[in-house]
FILO-376470 format. One record per atom (N, C-alpha, C, O): y, x, z; residue in one letter. Coordinates in steps of 0.02 Angstrom, whole numbers, plus 50000, padded with zeros to 5 digits. Example, Ala and Ser with C-alpha at 12.3 -4.5 7.8 and 13.67 -1.06 7.14 Angstrom:
497165066050390A
497755061550390A
498355066050390A
498345071250423A
498885064250354S
499475068450357S
500025064550394S
500575067050402S
END
This chain:
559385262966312X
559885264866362X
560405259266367X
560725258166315X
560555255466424X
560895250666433X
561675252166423X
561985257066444X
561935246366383X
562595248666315X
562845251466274X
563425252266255X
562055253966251X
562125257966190X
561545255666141X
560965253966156X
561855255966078X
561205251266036X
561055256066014X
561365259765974X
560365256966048X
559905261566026X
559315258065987X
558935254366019X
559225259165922X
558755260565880X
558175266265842X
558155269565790X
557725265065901X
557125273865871X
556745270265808X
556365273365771X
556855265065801X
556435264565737X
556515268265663X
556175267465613X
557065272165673X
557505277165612X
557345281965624X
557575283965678X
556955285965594X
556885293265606X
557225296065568X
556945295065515X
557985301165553X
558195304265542X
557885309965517X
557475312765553X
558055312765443X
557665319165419X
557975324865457X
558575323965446X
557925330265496X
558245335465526X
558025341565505X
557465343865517X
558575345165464X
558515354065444X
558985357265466X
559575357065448X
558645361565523X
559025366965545X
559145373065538X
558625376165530X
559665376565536X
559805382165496X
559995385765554X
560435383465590X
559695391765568X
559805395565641X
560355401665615X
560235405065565X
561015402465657X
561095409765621X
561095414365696X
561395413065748X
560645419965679X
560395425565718X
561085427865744X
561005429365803X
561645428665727X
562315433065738X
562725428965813X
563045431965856X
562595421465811X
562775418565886X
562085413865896X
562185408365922X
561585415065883X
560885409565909X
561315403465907X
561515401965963X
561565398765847X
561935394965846X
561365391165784X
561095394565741X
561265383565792X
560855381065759X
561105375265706X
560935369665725X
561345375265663X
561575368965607X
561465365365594X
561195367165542X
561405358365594X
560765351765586X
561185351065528X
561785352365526X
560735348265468X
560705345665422X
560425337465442X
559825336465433X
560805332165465X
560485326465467X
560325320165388X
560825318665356X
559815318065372X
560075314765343X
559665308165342X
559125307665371X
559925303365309X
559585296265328X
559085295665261X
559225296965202X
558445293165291X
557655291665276X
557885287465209X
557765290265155X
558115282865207X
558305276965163X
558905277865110X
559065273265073X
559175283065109X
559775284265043X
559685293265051X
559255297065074X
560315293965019X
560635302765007X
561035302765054X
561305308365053X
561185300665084X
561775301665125X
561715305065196X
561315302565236X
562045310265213X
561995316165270X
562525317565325X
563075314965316X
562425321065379X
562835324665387X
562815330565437X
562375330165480X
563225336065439X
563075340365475X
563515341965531X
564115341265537X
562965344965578X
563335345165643X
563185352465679X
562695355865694X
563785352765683X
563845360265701X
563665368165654X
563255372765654X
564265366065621X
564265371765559X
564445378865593X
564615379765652X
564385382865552X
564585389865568X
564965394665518X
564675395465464X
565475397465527X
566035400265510X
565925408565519X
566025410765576X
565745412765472X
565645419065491X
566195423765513X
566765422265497X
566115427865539X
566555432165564X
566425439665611X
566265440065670X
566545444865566X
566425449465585X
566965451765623X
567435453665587X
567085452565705X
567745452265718X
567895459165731X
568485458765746X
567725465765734X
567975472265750X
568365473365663X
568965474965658X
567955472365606X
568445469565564X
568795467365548X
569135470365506X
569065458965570X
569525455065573X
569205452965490X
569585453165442X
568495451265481X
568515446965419X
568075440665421X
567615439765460X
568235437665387X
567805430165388X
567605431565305X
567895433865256X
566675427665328X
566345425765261X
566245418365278X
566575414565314X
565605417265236X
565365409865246X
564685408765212X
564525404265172X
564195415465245X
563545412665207X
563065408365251X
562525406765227X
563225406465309X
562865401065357X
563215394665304X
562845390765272X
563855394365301X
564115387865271X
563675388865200X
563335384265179X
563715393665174X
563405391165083X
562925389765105X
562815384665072X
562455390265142X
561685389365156X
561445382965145X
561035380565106X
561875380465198X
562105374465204X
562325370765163X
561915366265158X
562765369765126X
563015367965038X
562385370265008X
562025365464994X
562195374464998X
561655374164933X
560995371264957X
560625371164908X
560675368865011X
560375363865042X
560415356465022X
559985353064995X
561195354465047X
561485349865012X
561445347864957X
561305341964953X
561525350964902X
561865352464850X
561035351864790X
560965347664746X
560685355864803X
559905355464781X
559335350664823X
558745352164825X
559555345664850X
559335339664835X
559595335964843X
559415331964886X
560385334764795X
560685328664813X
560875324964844X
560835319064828X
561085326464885X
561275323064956X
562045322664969X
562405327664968X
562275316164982X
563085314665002X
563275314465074X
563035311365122X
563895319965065X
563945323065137X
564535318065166X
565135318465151X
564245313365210X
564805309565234X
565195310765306X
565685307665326X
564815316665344X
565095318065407X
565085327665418X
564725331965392X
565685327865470X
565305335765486X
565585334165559X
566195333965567X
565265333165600X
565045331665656X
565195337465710X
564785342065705X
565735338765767X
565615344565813X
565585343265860X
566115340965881X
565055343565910X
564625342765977X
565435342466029X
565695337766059X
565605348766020X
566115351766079X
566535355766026X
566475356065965X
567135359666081X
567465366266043X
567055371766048X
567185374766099X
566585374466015X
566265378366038X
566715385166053X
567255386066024X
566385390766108X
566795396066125X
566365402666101X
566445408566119X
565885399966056X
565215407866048X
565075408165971X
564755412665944X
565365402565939X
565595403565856X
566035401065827X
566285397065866X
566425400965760X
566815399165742X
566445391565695X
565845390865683X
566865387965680X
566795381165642X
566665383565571X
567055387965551X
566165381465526X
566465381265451X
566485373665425X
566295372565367X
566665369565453X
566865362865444X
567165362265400X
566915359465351X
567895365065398X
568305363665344X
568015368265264X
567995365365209X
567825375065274X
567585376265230X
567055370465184X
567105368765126X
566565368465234X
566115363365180X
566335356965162X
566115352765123X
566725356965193X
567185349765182X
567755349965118X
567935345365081X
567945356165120X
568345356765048X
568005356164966X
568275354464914X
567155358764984X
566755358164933X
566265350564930X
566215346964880X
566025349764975X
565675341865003X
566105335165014X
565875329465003X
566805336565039X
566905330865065X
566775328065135X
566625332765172X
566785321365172X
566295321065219X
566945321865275X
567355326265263X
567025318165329X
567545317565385X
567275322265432X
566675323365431X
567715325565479X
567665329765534X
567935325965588X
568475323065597X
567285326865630X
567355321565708X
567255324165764X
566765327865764X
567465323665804X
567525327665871X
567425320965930X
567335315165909X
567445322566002X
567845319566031X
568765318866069X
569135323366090X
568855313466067X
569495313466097X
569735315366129X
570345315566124X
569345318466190X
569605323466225X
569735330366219X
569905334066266X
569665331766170X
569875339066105X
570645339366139X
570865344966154X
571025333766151X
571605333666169X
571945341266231X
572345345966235X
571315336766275X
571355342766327X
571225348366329X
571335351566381X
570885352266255X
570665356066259X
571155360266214X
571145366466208X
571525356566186X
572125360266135X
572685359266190X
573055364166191X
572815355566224X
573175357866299X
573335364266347X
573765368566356X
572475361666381X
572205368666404X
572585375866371X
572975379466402X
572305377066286X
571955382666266X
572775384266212X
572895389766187X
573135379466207X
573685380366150X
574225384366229X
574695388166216X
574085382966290X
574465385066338X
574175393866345X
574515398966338X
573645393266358X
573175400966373X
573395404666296X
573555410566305X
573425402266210X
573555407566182X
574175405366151X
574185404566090X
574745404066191X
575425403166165X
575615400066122X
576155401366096X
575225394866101X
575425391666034X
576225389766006X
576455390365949X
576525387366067X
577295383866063X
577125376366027X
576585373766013X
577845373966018X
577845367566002X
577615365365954X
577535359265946X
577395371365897X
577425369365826X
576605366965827X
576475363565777X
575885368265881X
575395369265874X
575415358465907X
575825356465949X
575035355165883X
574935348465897X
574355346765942X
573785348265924X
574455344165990X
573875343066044X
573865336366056X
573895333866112X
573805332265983X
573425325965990X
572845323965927X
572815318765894X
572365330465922X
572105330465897X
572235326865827X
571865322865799X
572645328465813X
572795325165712X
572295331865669X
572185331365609X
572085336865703X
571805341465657X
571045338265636X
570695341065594X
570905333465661X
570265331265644X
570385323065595X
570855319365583X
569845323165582X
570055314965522X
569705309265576X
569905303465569X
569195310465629X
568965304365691X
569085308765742X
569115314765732X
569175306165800X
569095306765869X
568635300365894X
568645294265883X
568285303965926X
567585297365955X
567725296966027X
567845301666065X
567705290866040X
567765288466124X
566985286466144X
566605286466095X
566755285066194X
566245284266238X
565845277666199X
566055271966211X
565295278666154X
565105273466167X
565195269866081X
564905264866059X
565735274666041X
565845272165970X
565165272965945X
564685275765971X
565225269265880X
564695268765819X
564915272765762X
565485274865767X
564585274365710X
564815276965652X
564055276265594X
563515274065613X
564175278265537X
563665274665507X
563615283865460X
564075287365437X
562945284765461X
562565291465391X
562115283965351X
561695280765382X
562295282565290X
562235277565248X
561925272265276X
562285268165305X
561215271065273X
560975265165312X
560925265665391X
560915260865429X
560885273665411X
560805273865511X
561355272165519X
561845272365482X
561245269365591X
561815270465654X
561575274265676X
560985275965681X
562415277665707X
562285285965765X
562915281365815X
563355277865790X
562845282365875X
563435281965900X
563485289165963X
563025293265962X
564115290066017X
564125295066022X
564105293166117X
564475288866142X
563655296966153X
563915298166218X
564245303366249X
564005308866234X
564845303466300X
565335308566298X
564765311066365X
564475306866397X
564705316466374X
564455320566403X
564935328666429X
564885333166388X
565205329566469X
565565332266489X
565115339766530X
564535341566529X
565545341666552X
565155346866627X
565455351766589X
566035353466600X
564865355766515X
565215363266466X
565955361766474X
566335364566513X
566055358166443X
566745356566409X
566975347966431X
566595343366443X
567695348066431X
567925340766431X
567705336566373X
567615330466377X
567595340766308X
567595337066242X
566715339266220X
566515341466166X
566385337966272X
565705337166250X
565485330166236X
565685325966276X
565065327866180X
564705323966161X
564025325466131X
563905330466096X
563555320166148X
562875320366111X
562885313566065X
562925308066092X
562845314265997X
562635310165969X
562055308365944X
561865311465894X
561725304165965X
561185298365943X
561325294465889X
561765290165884X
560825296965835X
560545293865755X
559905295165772X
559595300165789X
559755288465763X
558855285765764X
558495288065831X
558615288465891X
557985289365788X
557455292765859X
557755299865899X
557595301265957X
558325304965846X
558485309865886X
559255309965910X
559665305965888X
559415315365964X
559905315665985X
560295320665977X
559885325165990X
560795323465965X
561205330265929X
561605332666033X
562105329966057X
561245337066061X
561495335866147X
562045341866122X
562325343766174X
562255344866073X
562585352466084X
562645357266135X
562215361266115X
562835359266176X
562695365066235X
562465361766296X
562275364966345X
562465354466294X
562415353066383X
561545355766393X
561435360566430X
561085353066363X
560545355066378X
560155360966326X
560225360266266X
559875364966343X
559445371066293X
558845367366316X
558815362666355X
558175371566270X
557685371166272X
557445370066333X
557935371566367X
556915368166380X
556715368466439X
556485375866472X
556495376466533X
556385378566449X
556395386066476X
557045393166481X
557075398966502X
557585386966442X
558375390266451X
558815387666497X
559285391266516X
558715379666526X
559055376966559X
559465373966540X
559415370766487X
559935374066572X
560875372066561X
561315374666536X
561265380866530X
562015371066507X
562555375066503X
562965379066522X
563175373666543X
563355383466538X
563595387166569X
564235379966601X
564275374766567X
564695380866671X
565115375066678X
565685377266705X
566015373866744X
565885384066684X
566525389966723X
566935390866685X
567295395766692X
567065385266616X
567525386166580X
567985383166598X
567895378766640X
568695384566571X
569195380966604X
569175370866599X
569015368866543X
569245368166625X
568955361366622X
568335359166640X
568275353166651X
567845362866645X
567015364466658X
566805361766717X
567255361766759X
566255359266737X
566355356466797X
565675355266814X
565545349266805X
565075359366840X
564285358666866X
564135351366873X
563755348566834X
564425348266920X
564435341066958X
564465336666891X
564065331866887X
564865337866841X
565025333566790X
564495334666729X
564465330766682X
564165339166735X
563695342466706X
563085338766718X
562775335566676X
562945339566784X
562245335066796X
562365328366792X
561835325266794X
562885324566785X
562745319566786X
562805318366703X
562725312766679X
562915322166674X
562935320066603X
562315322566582X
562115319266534X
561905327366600X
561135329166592X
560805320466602X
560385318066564X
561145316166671X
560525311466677X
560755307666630X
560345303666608X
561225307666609X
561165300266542X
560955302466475X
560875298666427X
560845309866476X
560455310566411X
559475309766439X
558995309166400X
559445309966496X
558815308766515X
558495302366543X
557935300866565X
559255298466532X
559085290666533X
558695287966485X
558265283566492X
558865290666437X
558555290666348X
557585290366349X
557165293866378X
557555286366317X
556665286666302X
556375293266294X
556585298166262X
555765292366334X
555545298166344X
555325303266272X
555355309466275X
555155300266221X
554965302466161X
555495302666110X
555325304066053X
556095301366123X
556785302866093X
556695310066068X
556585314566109X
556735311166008X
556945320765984X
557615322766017X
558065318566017X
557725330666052X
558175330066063X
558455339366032X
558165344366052X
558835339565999X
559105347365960X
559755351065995X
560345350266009X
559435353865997X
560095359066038X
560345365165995X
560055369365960X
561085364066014X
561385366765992X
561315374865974X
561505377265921X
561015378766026X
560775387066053X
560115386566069X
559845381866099X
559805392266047X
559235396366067X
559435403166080X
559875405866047X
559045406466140X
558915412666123X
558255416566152X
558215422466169X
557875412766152X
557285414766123X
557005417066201X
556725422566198X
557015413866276X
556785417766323X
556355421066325X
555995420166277X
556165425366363X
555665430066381X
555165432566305X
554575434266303X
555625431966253X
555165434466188X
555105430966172X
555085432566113X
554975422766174X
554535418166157X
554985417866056X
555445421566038X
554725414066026X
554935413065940X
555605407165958X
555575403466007X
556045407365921X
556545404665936X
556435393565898X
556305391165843X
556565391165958X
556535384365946X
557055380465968X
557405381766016X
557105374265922X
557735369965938X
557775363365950X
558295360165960X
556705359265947X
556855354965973X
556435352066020X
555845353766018X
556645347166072X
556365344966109X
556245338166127X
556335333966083X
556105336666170X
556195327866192X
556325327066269X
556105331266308X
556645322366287X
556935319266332X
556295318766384X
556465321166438X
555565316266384X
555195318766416X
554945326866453X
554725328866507X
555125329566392X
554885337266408X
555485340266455X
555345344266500X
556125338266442X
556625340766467X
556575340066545X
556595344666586X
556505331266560X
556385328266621X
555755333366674X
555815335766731X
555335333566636X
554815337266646X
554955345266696X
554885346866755X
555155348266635X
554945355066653X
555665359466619X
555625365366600X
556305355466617X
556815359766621X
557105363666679X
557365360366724X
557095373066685X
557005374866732X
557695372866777X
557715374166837X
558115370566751X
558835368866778X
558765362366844X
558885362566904X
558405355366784X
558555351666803X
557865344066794X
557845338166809X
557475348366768X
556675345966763X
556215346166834X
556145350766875X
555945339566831X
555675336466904X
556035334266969X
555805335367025X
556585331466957X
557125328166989X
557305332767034X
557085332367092X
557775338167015X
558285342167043X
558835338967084X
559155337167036X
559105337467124X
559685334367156X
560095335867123X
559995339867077X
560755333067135X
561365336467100X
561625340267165X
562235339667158X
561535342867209X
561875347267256X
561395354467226X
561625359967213X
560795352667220X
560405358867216X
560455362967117X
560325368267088X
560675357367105X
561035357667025X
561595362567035X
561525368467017X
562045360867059X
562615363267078X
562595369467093X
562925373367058X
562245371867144X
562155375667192X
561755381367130X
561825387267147X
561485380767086X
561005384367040X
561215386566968X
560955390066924X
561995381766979X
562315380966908X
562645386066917X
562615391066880X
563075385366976X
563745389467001X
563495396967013X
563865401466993X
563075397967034X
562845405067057X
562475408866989X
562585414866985X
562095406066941X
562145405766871X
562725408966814X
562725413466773X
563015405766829X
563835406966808X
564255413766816X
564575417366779X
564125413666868X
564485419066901X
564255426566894X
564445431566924X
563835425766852X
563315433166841X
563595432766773X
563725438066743X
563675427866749X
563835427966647X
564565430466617X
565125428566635X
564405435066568X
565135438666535X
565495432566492X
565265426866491X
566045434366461X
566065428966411X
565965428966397X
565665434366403X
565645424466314X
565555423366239X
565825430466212X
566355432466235X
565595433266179X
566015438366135X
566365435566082X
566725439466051X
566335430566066X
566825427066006X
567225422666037X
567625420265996X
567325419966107X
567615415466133X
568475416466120X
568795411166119X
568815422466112X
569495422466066X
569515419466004X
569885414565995X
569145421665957X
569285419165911X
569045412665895X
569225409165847X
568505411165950X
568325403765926X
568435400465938X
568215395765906X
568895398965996X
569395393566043X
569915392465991X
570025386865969X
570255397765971X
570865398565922X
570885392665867X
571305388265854X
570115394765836X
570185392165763X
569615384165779X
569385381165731X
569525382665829X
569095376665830X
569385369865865X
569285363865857X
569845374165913X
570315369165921X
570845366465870X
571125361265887X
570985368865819X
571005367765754X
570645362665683X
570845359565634X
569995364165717X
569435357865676X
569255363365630X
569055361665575X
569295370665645X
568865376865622X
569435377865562X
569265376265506X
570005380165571X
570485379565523X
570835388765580X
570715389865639X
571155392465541X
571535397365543X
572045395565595X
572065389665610X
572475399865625X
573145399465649X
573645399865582X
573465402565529X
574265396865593X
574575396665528X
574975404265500X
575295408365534X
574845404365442X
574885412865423X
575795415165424X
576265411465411X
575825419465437X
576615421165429X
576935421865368X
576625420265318X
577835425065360X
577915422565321X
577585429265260X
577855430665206X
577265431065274X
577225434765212X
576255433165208X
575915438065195X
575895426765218X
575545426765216X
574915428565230X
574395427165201X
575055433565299X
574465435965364X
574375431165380X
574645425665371X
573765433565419X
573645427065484X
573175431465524X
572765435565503X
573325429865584X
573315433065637X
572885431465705X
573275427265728X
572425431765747X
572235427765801X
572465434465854X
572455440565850X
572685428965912X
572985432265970X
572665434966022X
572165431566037X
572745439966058X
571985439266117X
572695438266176X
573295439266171X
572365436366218X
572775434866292X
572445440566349X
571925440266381X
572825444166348X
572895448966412X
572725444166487X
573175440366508X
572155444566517X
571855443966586X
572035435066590X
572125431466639X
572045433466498X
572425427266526X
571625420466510X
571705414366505X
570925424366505X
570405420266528X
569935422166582X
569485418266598X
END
């Protein structure tokens, strides 16, 4: 892909950890040539009619890690997701390992610190994360390079990162028989969507490519990966050269039939955060807010 140093000669080891409760999928990446890993797109449990958080997607994950040795140098998040919570910081307190987003997280703690009242004390220049990635950066899992393309349309702060032969797309593209992302979120944008679909389909055709969600259409067994050929192919969205008007036109009307996320309160809250709590009061609650008619 022209200005991006792409190297498929690295095949990346990939274990994915599905959790059934948001069809939310965990990559375990790690590089062929050392111990060194990282994961992208953790998951943070939460039973919310309770108001409790566990973390057995995150131990899963740590004890993966953990039983074969492996040094966790990244925890990697696609987007803010709005359909689970982060356990980033959780594995990061036991592993180690930087939390990276993109830079435009900015806008999204903008946006979303305005929709659930944060006030002045809440920071919207992303300091809650240890990287912010711009268009086009590098970063190193021991001997790979991954670098990151910003991919927009879901979210302002979408990225797919590319290590080796595969690509980490998080919500912009599902399986070929799921389509697209949803693009009716606040910042969201169809038009910006397809065109960030074609630069992940600029990519060699035999590129691996992992997505973030499954849910399993029409019965079929739930799967998470694909390739940049197959997608081109026979994605029902945007497979066999869809226009972008007729994109649009398929995205938007799409959309408009879909409820929210059922976790999208609490997962905006705590991810715009870098998967960290609202700060607890003074007697040591902590609390997430819902906004009255205010999504």
């Amino acid at each position: 892909m022209a200005g991006y140093p792409l190297d498929m000669s690295v095949a990346p080891e990939v274990t994915g950890f599905f959790d059934s409760c948001t069809n939310t999928i965990t990559y375990v990446v790690k590089d062929p040539s050392s111990n060194s890993c990282a994961v992208i797109d953790s998951v943070m449990d939460i039973n919310y009619a309770a108001g409790r958080i566990t973390f057995e997607n995150a131990d899963e994950v740590i004890a993966h890690i953990r039983e074969n040795g492996l040094s966790l140098e990244w925890l990697i998040e696609t987007h803010v997701h709005a359909d689970h919570l982060s356990g980033a910081p959780y594995i990061q307190e036991q592993l180690g390992g930087k939390i990276g987003i993109s830079k435009n997280i900015t806008l999204i703690q903008d946006t979303f610190g305005k929709v659930f009242n944060e006030g002045t004390d809440f920071q919207r220049d992303g300091s809650q994360f240890d990287v912010l990635f711009d268009d086009g950066d590098t970063y190193k899992i021991g001997t790979m390079d991954a670098f990151v393309i910003t991919t927009p349309g879901h979210t302002p702060a979408c990225m797919t990162h590319v290590i080796g032969d595969a690509a980490f797309v998080g919500d912009t593209l599902f399986m070929p028989d799921g389509g697209s992302a949803r693009a009716d979120f606040p910042g969201g944008d169809a038009g910006e969507l397809y065109d960030s679909i074609q630069k992940i389909l600029s990519l060699p055709d035999d590129m691996r490519l992992f997505i973030c969600h499954d849910y399993g259409p029409n019965g079929r067994d739930i799967k998470w990966q694909t390739s940049v050929g197959d997608e081109r192919k026979h994605n029902i969205h945007i497979g066999g050269g869809v226009t972008r008007e007729a994109f649009i036109a398929t995205r938007t009307a799409r959309d408009a039939t879909l409820d929210m996320p059922k976790l999208i309160i609490p997962s905006l809250q705590v991810n715009m955060r870098a998967g960290k709590m609202p700060p607890s009061d003074d007697d040591g609650n902590t609390f997430l807010k819902v906004p009255v008619n205010g999504l």
